[in-house]
C-alpha positions in Angstrom: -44.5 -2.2 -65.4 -46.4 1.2 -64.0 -49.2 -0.5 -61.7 -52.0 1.9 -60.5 -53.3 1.7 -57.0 -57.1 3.0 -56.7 -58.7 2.8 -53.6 -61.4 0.9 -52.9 -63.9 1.8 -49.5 -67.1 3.0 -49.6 -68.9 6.4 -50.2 -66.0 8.2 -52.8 -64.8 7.8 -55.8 -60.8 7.2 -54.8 -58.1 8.7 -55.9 -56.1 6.6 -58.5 -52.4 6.8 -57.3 -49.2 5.8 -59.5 -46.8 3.1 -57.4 -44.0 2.4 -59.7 -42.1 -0.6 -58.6 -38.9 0.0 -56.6 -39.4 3.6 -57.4 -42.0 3.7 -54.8 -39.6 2.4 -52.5 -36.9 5.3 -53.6 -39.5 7.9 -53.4 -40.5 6.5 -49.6 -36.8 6.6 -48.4 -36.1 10.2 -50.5 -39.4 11.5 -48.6 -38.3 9.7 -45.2 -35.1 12.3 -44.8 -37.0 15.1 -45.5 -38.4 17.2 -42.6 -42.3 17.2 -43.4 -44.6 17.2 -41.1 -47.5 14.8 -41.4 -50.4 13.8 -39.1 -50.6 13.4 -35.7 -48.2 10.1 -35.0 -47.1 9.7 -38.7 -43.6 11.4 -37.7 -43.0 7.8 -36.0 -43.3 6.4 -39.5 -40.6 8.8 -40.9 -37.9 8.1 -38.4 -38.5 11.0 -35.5 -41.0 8.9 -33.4 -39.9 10.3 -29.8 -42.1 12.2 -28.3 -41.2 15.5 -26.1 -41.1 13.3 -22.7 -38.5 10.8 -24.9 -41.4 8.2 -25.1 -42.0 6.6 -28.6 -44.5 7.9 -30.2 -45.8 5.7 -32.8 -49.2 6.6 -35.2 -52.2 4.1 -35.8 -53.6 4.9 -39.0 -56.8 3.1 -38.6 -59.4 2.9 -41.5 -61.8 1.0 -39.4 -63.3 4.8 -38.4 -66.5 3.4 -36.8 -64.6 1.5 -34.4 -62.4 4.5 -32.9 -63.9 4.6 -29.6 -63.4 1.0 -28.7 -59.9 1.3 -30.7 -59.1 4.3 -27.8 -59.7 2.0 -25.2 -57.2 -0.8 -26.1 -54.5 1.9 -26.8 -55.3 3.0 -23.2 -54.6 -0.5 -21.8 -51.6 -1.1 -23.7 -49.7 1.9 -23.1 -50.7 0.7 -19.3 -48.3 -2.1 -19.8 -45.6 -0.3 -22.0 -45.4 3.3 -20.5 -42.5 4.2 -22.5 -44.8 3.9 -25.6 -47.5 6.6 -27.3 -50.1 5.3 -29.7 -51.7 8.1 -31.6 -55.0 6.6 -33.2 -55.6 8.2 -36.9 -59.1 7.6 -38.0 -60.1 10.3 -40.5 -63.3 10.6 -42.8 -62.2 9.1 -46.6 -59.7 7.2 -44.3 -58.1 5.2 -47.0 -58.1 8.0 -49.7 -56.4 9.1 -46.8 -53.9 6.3 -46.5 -53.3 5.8 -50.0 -52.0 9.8 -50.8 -49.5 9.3 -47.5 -48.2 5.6 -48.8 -47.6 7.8 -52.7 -46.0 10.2 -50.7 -43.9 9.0 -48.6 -45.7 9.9 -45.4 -46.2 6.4 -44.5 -48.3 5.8 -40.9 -46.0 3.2 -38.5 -49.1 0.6 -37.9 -52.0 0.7 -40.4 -55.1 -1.1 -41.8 -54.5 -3.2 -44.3 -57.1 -5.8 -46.7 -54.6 -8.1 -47.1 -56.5 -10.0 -50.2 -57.1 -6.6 -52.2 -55.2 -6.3 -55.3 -54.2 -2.5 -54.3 -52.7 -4.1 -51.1 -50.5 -6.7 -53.0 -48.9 -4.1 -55.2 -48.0 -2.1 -51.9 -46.5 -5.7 -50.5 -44.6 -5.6 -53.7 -42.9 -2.3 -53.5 -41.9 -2.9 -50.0 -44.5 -0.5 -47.8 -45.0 -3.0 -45.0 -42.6 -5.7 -42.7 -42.9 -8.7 -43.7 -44.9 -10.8 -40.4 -44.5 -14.2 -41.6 -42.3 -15.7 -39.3 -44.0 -14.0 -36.2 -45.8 -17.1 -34.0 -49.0 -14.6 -32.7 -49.8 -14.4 -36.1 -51.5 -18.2 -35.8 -54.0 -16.5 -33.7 -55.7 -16.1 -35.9 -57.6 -18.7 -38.2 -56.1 -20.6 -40.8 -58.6 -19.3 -43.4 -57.7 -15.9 -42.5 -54.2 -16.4 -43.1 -54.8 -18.0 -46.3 -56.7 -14.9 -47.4 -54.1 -13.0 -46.1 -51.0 -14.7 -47.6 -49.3 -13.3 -51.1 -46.7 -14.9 -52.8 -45.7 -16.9 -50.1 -45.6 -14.1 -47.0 -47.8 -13.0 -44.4 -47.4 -8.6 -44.3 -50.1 -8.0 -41.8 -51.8 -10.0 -39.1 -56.1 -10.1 -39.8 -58.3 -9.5 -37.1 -62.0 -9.7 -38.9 -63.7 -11.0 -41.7 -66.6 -8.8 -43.1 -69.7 -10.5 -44.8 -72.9 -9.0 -47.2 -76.1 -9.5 -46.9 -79.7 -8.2 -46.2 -80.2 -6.8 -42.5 -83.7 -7.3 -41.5 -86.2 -5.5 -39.0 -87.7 -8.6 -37.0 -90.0 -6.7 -35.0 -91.6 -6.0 -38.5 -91.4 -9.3 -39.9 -93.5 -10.5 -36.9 -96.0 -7.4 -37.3 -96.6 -8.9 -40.9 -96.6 -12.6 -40.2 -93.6 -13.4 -42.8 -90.6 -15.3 -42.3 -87.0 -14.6 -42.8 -86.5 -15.6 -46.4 -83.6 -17.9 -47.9 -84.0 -18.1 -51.5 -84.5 -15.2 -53.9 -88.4 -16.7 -54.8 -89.0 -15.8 -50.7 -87.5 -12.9 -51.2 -89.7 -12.0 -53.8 -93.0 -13.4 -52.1 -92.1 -10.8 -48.9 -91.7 -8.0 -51.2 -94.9 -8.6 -52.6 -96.4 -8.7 -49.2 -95.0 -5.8 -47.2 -95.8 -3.9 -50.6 -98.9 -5.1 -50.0 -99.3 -3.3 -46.7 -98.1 -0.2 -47.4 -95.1 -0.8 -46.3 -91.4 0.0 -48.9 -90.1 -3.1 -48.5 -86.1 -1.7 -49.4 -83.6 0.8 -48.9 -80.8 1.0 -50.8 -77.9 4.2 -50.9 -77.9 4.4 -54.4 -77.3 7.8 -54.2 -73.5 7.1 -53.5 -71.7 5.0 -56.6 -69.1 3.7 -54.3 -71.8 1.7 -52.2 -74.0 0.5 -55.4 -70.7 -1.1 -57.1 -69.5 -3.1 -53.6 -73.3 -4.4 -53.9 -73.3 -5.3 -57.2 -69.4 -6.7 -56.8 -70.3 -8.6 -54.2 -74.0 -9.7 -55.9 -72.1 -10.9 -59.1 -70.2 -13.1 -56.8 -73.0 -14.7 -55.4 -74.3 -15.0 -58.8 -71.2 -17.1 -59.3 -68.3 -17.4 -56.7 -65.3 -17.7 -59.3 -66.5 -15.1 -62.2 -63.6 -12.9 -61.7 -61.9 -16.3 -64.1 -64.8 -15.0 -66.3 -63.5 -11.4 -66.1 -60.2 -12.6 -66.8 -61.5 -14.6 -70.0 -63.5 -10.9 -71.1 -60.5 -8.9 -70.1 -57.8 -10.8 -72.1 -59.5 -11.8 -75.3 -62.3 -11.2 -77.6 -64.8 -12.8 -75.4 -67.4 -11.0 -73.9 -69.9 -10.5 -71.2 -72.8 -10.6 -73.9 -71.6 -14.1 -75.2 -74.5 -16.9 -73.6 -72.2 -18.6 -71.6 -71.5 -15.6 -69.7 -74.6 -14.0 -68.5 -73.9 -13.5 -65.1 -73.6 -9.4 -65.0 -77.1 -9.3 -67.4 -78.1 -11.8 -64.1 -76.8 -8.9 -62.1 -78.2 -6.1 -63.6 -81.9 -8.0 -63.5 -81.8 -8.3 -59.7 -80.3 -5.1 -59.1 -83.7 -3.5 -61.3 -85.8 -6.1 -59.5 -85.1 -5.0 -56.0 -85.3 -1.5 -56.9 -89.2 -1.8 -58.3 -89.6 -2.6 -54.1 -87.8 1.0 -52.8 -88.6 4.2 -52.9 -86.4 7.1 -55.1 -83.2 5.1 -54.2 -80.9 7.9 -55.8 -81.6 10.5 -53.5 -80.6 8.2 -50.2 -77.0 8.3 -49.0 -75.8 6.1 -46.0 -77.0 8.2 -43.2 -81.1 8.3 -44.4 -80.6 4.5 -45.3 -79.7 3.8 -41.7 -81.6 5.9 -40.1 -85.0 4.4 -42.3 -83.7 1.0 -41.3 -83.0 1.6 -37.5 -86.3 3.7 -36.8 -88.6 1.4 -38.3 -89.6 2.8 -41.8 -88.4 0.3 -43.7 -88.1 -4.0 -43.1 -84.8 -4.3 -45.3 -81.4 -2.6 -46.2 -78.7 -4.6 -47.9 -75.3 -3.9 -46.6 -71.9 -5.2 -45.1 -71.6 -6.9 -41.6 -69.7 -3.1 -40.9 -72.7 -1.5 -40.8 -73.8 -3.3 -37.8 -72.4 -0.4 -35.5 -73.8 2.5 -36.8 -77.5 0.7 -37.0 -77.0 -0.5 -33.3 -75.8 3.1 -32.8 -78.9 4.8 -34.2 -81.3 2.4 -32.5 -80.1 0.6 -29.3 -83.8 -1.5 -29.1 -83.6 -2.5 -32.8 -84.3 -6.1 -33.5 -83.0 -7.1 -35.9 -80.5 -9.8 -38.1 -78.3 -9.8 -41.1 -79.1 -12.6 -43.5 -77.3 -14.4 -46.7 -77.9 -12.5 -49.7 -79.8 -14.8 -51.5 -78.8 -15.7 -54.9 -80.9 -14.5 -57.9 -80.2 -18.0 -60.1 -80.1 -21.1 -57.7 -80.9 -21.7 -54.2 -78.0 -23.2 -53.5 -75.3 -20.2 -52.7 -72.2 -18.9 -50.9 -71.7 -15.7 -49.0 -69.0 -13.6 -49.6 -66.4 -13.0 -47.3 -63.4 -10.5 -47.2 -60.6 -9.8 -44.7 -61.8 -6.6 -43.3 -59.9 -5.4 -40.3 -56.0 -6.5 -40.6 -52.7 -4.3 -39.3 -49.2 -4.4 -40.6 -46.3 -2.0 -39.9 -44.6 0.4 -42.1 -41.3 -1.1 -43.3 -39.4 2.3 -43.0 -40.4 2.8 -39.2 -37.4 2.6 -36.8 -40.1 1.3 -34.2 -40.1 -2.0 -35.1 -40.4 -4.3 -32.1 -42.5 -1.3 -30.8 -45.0 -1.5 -33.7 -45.5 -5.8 -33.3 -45.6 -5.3 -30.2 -48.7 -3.2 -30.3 -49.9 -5.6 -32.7 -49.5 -8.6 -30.7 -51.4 -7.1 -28.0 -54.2 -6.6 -29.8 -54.2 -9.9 -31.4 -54.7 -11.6 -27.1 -57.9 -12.6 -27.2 -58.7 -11.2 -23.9 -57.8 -8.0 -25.7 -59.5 -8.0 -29.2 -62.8 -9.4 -27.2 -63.0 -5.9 -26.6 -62.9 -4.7 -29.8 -65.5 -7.9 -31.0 -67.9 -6.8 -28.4 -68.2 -3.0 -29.6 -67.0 -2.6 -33.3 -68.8 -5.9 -33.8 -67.0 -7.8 -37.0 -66.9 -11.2 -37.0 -63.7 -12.2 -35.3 -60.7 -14.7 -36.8 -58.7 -14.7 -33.2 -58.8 -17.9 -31.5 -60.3 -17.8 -28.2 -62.6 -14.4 -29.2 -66.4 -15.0 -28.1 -68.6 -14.0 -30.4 -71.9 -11.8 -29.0 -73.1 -10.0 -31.6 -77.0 -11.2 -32.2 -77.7 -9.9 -35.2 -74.7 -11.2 -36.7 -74.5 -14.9 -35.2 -76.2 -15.8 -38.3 -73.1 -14.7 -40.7 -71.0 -15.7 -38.4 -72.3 -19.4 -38.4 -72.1 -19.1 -42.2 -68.4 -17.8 -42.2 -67.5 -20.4 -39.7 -68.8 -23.1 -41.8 -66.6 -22.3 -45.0 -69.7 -21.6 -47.0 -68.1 -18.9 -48.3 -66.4 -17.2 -51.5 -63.8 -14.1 -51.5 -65.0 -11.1 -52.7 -64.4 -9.9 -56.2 -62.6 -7.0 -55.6 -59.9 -8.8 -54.3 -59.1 -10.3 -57.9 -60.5 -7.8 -60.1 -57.3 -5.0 -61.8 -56.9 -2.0 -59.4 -59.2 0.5 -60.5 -61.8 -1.6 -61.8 -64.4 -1.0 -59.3 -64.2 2.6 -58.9 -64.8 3.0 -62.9 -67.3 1.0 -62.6 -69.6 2.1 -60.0 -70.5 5.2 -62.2 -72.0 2.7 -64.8 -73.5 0.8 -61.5 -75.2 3.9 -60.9 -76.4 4.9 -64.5 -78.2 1.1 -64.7 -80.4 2.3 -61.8 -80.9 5.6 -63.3 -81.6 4.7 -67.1 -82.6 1.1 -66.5 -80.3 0.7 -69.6 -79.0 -3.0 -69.3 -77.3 -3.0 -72.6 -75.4 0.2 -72.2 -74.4 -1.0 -68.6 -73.0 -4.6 -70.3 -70.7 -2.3 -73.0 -69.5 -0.5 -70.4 -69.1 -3.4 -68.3 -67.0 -5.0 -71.1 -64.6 -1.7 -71.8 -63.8 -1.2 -68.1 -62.9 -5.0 -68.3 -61.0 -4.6 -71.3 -58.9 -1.4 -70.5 -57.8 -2.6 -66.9 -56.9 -5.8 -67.9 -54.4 -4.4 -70.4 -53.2 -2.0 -68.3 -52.0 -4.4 -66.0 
């Protein structure tokens, strides 16, 4: 069976890539005698990982782009301790577009991010991209949850670091200025709209100008809606049912609260990520719905900034999960002749007098044992996360390629306020992916 492999970060449309079972595997080896020439590092990946000075050279591919700095920095300690070893950090723009053309191509990066839980991923475990970690003992540094999320069929191939959450960061300092609370069930949510409205104030902003970000908030939104709906995709996807019949309204649930939210923003479609942040840190407006990732670049933009990222609330009850998803895990290219080289890199980031480093800067809730979490705005999550409140994010079940399609259609529904057009397309995406599988 052909499976596709679409990638599935933020901001882009990704690229839709072909991995055809063992035949990735052939094409990797075929492309790993060639002489090509790849980024900066990735020969270590290809077999000629010794540098000029006969160190080994080894490349990071590191999706995690807004954490390169602090990244730096524990490369710097650990080729302290191991001088006979070079870690060359990639972190480019459209970083796992990025990773995802080097893995088709053979050009495969000796240690690189992983989401462990994401259907893309497993397909990549199953054509043999990465060394299997199972049996290594730092890997139960980390939590067991984590490991759980990051298990498939049986074996461990990369060792998670963070788990990301969604929700709605709020200014505080404006919160105060109004007199309102925090809110915790979509009716409060409401009831603050209505009052910073009141004042003159745009309660929302949202980066609806970029599909990419409108379909992870709606994926993880229909989640909320109902933590195992992606059984309900399945149902849609591999018979006549459909998201129309009554006992499946949950993405005409979605599609309400997405329009609801909107009627409290300005023109949403004209925002991409760096006006959103930049409203949100400097004060213009209370609210911006985002991942736990975006944490940095808010902080970034606006060192004072109080502020706090609270649950999503959900739309239909007020009783409701948050959704959770492993977002900063490693593993090793399988074709790298670096092997012990590679863990041990790994391992030494998983010491939790190391990866506090990373937790204080780059600021994702951490899964290693022993990490102390200081992130203010984010204790909150954390708390949450900690508790097992929690549900794992959509995309991690949903056919490779689904989401991508579908933020195009995510998009239209905010543009045409269409709901019905937005629930056909809904259903043919649902359709076609699942029998492509």
């Amino acid at each position: 069976m052909k499976k596709k492999v679409l990638g599935v970060g933020l901001g882009i449309t990704l690229l839709a890539l072909s991995l055809a079972g063992c035949g990735l595997a052939a094409q990797t080896a075929e492309q790993n005698s060639m002489e090509t020439k790849g980024a900066a590092g990735s020969n270590g990946g290809n077999g000629k990982g010794a540098s000029a000075d006969g160190k080994v050279e080894l490349e990071f591919f590191n999706c995690k782009v807004e954490g390169e700095a602090v990244f730096n920095k524990v490369i710097e300690r650990f080729e302290e301790e191991n001088p006979n070893v070079v870690i060359k950090q990639t972190a480019p723009a459209d970083a796992e577009t990025v990773l995802f053309t080097r893995v088709s191509t053979g050009d495969v990066p000796d240690i690189m991010s992983v989401y462990p839980a994401e259907t893309a991923y497993h397909t990549m475990m199953d054509d043999g991209v990465y060394t299997e970690l199972t049996n290594e003992e730092w890997l139960h540094r980390a939590s067991d949850s984590a490991l759980e999320f990051s298990t498939w069929n049986g074996k461990i191939y990369a060792m998670p670091f963070a788990m990301n959450s969604f929700g709605i960061y709020c200014n505080r300092t404006l919160y105060k200025e109004a007199g309102l609370e925090l809110p915790t069930t979509w009716s409060e949510l409401m009831e603050v709209c209505e009052a910073f409205q009141a004042k003159g104030i745009t309660p929302f902003t949202f980066v609806d100008k970029d599909p990419g970000y409108l379909a992870q908030e709606g994926e993880r939104i229909v989640g909320i809606i109902k933590n195992d709906v992606y059984i309900d995709t399945e149902n849609v996807g591999t018979t006549e049912a459909s998201f129309g019949d009554g006992d499946k309204p949950y993405f005409r649930e979605l599609a309400q609260a997405l329009l609801k939210t909107r009627e409290y923003a300005g023109d949403t479609l004209s925002y991409g990520i760096e006006q959103c942040v930049a409203d949100f840190a400097n004060g213009k407006t209370p609210m911006f719905v985002a991942i736990t990732a975006k944490y940095m670049v808010i902080q970034q933009n606006n060192p004072e900034l109080d502020f706090t990222l609270i649950p999503y609330p959900s739309p239909v009850s007020d009783d409701y999960k948050i959704p959770i998803n492993v977002d900063i895990a490693y593993g090793i290219s399988s074709k790298t002749p670096h092997q012990e080289e590679a863990k041990a890199f790994i391992e030494f980031l998983s010491r939790p007098e190391i990866y506090q480093m990373v937790a204080d800067e780059e600021g994702t809730p951490p899964v290693i044992d022993g990490v102390n979490y200081h992130i203010e705005p984010l204790k909150g999550i954390k708390e949450v996360i900690d508790s097992g409140n929690t549900f794992l994010t959509m995309v991690n079940f949903w056919p490779s390629g689904w989401r991508s399609e579908w933020s195009v259609y995510v998009q239209k529904l905010i543009s045409d306020k269409n709901t019905d057009n937005f629930m056909k397309e809904t259903d043919r995406i649902c359709k076609e992916k699942y029998g492509a599988q």
